[in-house]
Structures are given as C-alpha cells and as structure tokens.
C-alpha positions in Angstrom: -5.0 -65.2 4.9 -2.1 -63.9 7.2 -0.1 -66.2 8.8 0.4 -66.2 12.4 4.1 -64.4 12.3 2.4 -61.6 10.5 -0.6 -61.3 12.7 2.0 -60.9 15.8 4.3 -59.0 13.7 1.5 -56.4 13.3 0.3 -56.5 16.8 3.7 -56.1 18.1 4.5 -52.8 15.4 0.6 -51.4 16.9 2.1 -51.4 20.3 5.0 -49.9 19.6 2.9 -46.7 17.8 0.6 -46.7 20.5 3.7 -46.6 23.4 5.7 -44.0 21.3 2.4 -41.5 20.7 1.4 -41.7 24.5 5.2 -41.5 25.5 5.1 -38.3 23.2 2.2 -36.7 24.6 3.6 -37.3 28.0 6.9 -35.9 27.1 5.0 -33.0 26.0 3.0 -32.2 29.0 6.0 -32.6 31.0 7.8 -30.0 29.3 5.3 -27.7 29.6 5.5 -27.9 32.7 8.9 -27.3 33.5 9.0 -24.2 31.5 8.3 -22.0 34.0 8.3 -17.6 34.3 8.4 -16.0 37.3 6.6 -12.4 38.2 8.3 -9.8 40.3 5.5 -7.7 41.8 5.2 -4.6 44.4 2.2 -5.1 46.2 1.4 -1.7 47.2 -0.8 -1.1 45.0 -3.8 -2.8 43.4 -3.1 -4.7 40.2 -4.2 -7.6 37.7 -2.2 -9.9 35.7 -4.1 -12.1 32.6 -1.8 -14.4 30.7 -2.5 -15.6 27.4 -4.5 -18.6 28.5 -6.6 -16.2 30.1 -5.6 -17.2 34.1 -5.7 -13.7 35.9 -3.7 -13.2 39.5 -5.0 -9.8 41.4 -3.5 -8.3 44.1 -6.4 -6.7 46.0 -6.2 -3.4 48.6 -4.9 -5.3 51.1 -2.2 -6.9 49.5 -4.4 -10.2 49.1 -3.7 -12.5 46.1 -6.6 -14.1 44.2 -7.2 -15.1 40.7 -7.1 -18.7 38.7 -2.9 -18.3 37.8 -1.6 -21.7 39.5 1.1 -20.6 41.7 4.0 -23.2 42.1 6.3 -21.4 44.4 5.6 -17.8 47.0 8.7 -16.4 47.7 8.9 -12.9 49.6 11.9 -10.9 49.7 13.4 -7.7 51.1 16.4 -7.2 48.7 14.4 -6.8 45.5 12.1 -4.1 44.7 9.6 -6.7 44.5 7.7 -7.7 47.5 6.8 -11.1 46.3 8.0 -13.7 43.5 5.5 -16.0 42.0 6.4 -18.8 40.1 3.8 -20.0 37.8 3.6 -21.5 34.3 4.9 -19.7 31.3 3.2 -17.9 29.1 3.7 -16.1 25.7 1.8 -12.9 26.5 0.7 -11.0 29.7 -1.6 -8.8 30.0 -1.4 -6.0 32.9 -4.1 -3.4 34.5 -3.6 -0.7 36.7 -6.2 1.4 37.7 -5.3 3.4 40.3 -2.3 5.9 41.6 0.9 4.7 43.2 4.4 2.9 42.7 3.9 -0.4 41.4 6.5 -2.6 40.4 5.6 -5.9 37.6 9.1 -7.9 36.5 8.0 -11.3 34.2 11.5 -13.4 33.6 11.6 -16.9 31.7 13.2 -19.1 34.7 15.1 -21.1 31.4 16.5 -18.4 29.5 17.3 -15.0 29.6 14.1 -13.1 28.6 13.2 -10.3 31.6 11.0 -8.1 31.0 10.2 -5.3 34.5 7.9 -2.4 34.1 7.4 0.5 36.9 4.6 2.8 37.0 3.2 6.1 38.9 0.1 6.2 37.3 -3.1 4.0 36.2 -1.9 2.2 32.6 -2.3 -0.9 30.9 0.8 -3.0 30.1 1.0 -5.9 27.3 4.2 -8.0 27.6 4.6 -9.8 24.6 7.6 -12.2 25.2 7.9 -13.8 22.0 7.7 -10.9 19.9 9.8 -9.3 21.9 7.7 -6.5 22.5 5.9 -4.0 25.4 3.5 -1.5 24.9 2.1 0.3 27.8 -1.1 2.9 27.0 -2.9 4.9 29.9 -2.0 8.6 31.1 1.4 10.5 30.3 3.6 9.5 33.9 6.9 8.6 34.7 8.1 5.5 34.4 11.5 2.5 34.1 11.5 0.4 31.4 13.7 -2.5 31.9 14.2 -5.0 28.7 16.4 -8.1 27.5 15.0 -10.8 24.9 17.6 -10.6 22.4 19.9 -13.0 21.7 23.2 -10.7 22.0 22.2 -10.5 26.0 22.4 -6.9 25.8 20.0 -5.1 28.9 18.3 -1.7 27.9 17.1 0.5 31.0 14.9 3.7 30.3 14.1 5.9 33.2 11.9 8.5 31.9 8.6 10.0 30.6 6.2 7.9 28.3 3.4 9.6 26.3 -0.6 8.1 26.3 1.0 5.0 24.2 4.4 3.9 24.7 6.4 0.9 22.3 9.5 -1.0 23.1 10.4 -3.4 20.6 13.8 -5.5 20.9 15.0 -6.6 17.5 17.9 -8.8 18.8 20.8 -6.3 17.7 18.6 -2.6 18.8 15.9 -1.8 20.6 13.3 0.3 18.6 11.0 2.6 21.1 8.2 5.4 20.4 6.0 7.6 22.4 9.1 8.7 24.9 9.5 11.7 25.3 11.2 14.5 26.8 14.4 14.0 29.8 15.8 10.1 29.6 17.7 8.0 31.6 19.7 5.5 29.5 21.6 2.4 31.0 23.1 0.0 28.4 24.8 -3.3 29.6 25.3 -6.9 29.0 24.8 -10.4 31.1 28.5 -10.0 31.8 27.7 -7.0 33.5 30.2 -5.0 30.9 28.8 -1.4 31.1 28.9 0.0 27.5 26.9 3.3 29.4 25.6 3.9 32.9 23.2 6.9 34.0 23.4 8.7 30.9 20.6 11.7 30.5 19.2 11.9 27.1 16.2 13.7 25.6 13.9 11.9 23.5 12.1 13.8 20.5 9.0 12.9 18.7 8.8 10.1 16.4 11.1 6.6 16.9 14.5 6.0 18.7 16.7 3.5 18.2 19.5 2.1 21.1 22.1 -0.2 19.8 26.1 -1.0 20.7 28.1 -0.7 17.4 31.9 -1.4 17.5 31.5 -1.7 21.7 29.9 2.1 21.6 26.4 2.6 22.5 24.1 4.7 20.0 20.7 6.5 20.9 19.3 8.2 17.5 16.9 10.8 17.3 17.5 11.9 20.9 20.1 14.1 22.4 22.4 13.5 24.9 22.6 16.2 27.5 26.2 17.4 29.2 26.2 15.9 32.7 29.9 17.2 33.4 30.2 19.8 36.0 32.2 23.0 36.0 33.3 26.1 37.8 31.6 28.4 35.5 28.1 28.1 33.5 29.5 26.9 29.9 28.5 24.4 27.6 25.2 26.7 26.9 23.6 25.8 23.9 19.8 26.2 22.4 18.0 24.6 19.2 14.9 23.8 18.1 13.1 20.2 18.8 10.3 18.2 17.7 9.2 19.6 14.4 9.4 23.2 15.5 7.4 22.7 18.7 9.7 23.2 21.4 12.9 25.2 22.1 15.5 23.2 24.0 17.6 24.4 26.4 20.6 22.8 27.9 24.1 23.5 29.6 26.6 22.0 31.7 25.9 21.9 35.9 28.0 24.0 37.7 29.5 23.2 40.8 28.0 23.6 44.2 24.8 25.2 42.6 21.5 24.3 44.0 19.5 26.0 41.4 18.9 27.6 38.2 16.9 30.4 36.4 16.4 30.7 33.3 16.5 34.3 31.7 14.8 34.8 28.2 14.4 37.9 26.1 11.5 40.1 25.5 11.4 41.6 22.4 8.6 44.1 22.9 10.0 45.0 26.3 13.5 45.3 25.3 14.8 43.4 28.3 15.3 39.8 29.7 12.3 38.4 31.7 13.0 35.2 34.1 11.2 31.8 32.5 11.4 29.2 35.0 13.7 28.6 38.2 14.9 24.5 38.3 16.8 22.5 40.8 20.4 21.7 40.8 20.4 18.3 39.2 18.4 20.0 36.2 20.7 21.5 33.2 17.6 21.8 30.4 14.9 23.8 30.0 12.7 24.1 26.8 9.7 26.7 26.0 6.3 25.1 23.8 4.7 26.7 21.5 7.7 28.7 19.8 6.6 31.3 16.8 8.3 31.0 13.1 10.1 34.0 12.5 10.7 34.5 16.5 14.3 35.0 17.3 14.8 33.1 21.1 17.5 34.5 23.3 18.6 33.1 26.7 20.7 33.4 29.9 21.4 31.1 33.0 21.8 31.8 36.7 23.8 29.4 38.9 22.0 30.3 42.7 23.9 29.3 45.8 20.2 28.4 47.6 17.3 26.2 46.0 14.7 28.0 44.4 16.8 30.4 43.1 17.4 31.9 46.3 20.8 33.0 47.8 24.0 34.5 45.9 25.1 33.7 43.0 27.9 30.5 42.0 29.1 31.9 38.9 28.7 35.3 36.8 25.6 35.1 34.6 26.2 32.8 31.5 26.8 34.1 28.1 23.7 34.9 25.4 22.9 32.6 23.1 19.9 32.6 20.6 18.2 30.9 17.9 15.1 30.6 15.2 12.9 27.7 14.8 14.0 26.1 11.5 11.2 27.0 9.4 12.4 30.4 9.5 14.7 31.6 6.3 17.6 32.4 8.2 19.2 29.7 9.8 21.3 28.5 12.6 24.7 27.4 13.0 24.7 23.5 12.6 28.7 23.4 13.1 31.7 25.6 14.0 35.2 24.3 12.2 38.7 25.6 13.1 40.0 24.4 9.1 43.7 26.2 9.7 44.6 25.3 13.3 45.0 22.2 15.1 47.9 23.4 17.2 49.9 26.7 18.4 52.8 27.2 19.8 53.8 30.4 21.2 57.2 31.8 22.6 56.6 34.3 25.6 59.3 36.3 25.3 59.6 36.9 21.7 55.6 36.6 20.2 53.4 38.1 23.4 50.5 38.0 21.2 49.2 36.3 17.9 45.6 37.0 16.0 44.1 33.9 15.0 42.3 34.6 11.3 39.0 35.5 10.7 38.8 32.8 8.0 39.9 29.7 9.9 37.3 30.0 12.0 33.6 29.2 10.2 30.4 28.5 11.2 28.3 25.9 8.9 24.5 26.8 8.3 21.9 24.3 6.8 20.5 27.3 4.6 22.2 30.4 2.7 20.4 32.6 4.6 22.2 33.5 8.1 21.2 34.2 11.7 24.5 35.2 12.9 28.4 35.4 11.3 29.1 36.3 15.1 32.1 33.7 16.5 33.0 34.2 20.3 36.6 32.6 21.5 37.4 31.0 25.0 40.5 30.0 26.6 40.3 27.1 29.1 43.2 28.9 31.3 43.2 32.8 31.7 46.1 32.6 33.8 48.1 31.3 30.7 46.9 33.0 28.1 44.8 35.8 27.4 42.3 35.8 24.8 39.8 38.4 23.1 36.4 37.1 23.1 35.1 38.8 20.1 38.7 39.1 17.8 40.7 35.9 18.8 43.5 37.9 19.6 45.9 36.0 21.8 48.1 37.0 24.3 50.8 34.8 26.4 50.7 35.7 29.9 53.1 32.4 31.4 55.0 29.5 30.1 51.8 26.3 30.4 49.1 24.5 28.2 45.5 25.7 27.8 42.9 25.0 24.9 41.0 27.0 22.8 38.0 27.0 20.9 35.4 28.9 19.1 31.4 29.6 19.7 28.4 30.3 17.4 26.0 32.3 18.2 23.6 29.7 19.6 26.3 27.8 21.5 27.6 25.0 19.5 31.4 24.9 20.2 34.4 24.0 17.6 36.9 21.3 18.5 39.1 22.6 21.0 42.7 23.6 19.5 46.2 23.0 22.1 48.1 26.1 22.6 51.6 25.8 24.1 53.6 28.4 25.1 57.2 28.1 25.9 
C-alpha cells in the first residue's frame, strides 16, 4: 500500500512531466515560428516558388500572387531590384520554375542569420535552393545569368555575372565556393559582411570542368579559369592566344585600348596565304575564341582597334603584333613561360655606353614538350623616347637620361617579367 505522502508525491512529479512536455512542445512551435526567410522577387515575369513543405507562391501574368505559402509581411520597394519582399516561414529547400522569357529576379535570405541566396535569369530554368547544404543548382537552357551566394560561416559574398550551361552547380563549403557548368566570359565580385572588397568587377573566363573561388592570405583565387587584362592602353599589347577546354576552343585575349569603340579580329589562312577578318566586337570586349580548332593546325592572329563601332571609322592604334599557337595535342608545343635568368636591372650611361646587346641566352622561353613551335623572342621598351630597342635582337640604345622597362615576348604572347633600365 502507498501511503498518502507518496500518492501526492507522485501526482505532484506527473504534473510537473506533463507541464514541462507541453511547455516544450510550445516552446517548439514558437520557435518555428519566429524563424522566418524572406523572398526578393521581380514580378515581371511569371514564376512559382515550392518550399520544402510543399506550399507554392505564383506570381501570375499580371503580377497577381496566389499559392498556399502563408505570407506574414508584403513589403514593396523601389530601391531594390526586387519589386516585392515576402516574409514567410522558413524553409530548408526551395524549389523555383520559370517557364517563360524575361528578367526575373528571386533573392531567399534567413531573416536570423546571414544565409542569402539571389538568383537572376533571362531565360526559362528551374532553380533548387538548398539552404542547408549550402547549395544551388539551376538546369534549363544555356542564358545569361548573376549568381549571388553567402552561407558560409567566414561571411564571405561570391557574385558571378556570367553564362551558365544546361546545368549549373554552386556549392559553398564554408572556406571556397565550388561551381560547374560556367562557362565562357565571368564577372567575379568577392567581398565580406564588412564590405572589405578582396576583388570588385573582375572578368574571368571559365573552362570546362569545376572552379573553385576562395580568399587565401586576404587574396582572392579563381582556379581553372583565366583572368582577362581589363587595363587599358595607348597601343594594342597584352595580345596573347592559347588553347582552352581540352582542345576545343582557341582563346583569344588582349588589353583594351583607349578610346576604341571596336575590334576585329584578323586570323590567318593558310591555303590562301593571307589574313581573313573572323569577327568584329564592341569596345568593352578584349577576347575572342574560335570552336572547333584542328590538331596539327597552326592559329595566327591580329587585332584592330576602330575609332567607330562595328569596326567602322579609322583606326586607334597600328595593327597589333602576330601571335600564334597549336592546340596541345599537337607534338610541338607552345611557350608556357618566358624568363629573363641574367637581368633584373640595367643601368646605362648615355654618353659613354649608347648602346648594349642583351644576350641571347638570358632570355628563354619554357615549353611543356621537347618539341618547339617557335625559339622566336620579340623585345619591347615601355618608353621609346628613352631608349631605343630592336624588336627581334634586343639591342639597346640610350636616346635620353630617364626610366623605362623592358621585357621579352614568345611567340604566342606570353610576356617575361619586365626588367628596369636606367640610364644616367
């Protein structure tokens, strides 16, 4: 038999589970709804977002907005490229169809942390947001799009303004962010929530296969894509071609040249002996590239800087230099590297040494094979009124007391370090 203290005793100990599992459970549900996400959305175009639970929100053709998504809060705004922000309940994964043409603009941010995620499109595509993996994938037809992604835990905001092929991934793993299926010219942005810009408008090209964006030591990294020279200058230089993707394309690029509006590209044709113009780009272009390319096909280019746009008008500069190369499965190879081994700096005396050959030796071009395209080295002087240089020999000349650099070329472009030259 219990006694009466231990009856109570019990009852009281029930009471207390009972209160703590309810209080729990209420706790719970409370949180749940606190944790809240909002979506960013542009609603000039028809679209549909599913979450995870399986609510759907539409925006219909005439900008209506239906669905079973519980909206808390309708904001509309005219700062944002959003037209509207929704805030509804949060959810691990959302699921986003677009089936027709048109800008559309689809941002989902945490409202309790710093997980964004904002996707724009030109073109029908499917989008999955995957917030706790970390992880977008967007699948539909090749199209332009802006990719902008932070859900590490280093705070660090990737932007990618670009091209995406049939499936796109972009996978942040807290200290990179891994990405396949981009391809071609790439706008990279690379900051933190501080807004400290470790890189700001920087033009890359993506190849086939993976990339990889990371800050290292406070310097910002993109692997297996290559940055293109967005300096400008009074002359065409910084010309240089090599082979991309496998063998399947032959890239292009150079440096943009001052109040040019346009550009044609020159290439050579070997059965007719003569160059033939390729293509003719705009003035904030400074890459080309040519797909298919033939094994055993030697490649040689030229660029025009035009005055006019569409390659109309005089010219802005004298007709680049020649540069050419062979797709890497050929036997002879091209120069990966151009070292200056017996010069870092020169001093010459005007009056007593006018002129000074630089050796043959110290100048050398590195090869990933035995077998070689070209031995030929080409020499440049960054101030002709200073010094005189010849282009084929190295053979200096001291025209005035100044400064100037130097610098060797391979035959497809790739440049040496530059080397100071004083003259006193």
């Amino acid at each position: 038999m219990y006694s009466i203290g231990k009856v109570i005793n019990y009852i009281i100990r029930a009471i207390i589970c009972v209160t703590a599992f309810i209080f729990a459970n209420t706790v719970y549900v409370k949180a749940d709804i606190i944790e809240k996400a909002e979506i960013q959305l542009s609603m000039d175009c028809p679209i549909e977002i599913t979450n995870k639970e399986g609510e759907t929100l539409i925006i219909g053709d005439k900008r209506e907005l239906s669905g079973t998504m519980n909206i808390l809060k309708q904001e509309y705004t005219a700062t944002m490229p959003a037209d509207v922000v929704l805030t509804v309940r949060k959810s691990d994964i959302y699921y986003i169809k677009k089936a027709t043409k048109g800008y559309s603009y689809v941002a989902i941010c945490y409202a309790n942390s710093d997980r964004s995620v904002l996707v724009t499109l030109n073109d029908e595509a499917s989008v999955v947001i995957d917030m706790i993996k970390k992880r977008v994938e967007i699948s539909g037809i090749s199209q332009k799009f802006t990719c902008e992604i932070c859900m590490n835990a280093n705070d660090i905001w990737y932007t990618l303004d670009g091209f995406l092929s049939e499936k796109t991934v972009l996978e942040d793993k807290d200290d990179s962010l891994l990405t396949s299926g981009i391809c071609g010219k790439t706008d990279v942005s690379i900051c933190d929530m501080e807004k400290e810009i470790y890189m700001e408008n920087k033009d890359y090209y993506f190849l086939d296969g993976d990339n990889s964006l990371y800050i290292k030591n406070g310097i910002p990294y993109v692997e297996n894509a290559i940055k293109l020279n967005n300096k400008f200058s009074k002359k065409l230089e910084g010309l240089y071609v090599r082979p991309i993707n496998s063998d399947k394309e032959m890239l292009l690029t150079w440096m943009k040249v001052k109040k040019a509006n346009s550009y044609i590209v020159y290439r050579f044709d070997n059965e007719k002996n003569k160059y033939k113009k390729v293509v003719t780009l705009n003035g904030n272009d400074n890459n080309c590239y040519s797909e298919p390319i033939i094994n055993n096909e030697i490649y040689r280019y030229k660029v025009v800087a035009k005055k006019k746009k569409n390659g109309k008008g005089k010219r802005v500069c004298n007709v680049s230099y020649e540069v050419w190369a062979v797709p890497e499965q050929n036997e002879k190879s091209n120069a990966t590297a151009v070292t200056l081994k017996n010069y870092k700096k020169i001093v010459l005396k005007k009056d007593s040494a006018k002129s000074f050959k630089l050796k043959r030796k110290g100048a050398k071009a590195t090869y990933s094979s035995k077998m070689i395209l070209s031995k030929k080295i080409r020499w440049y002087c960054s101030n002709k009124r200073v010094l005189k240089i010849n282009n084929k020999k190295g053979k200096m000349k001291a025209l005035k007391k100044g400064k100037c650099y130097i610098w060797a070329k391979a035959h497809n472009g790739i440049n040496s370090k530059k080397i100071k030259v004083i003259i006193k």
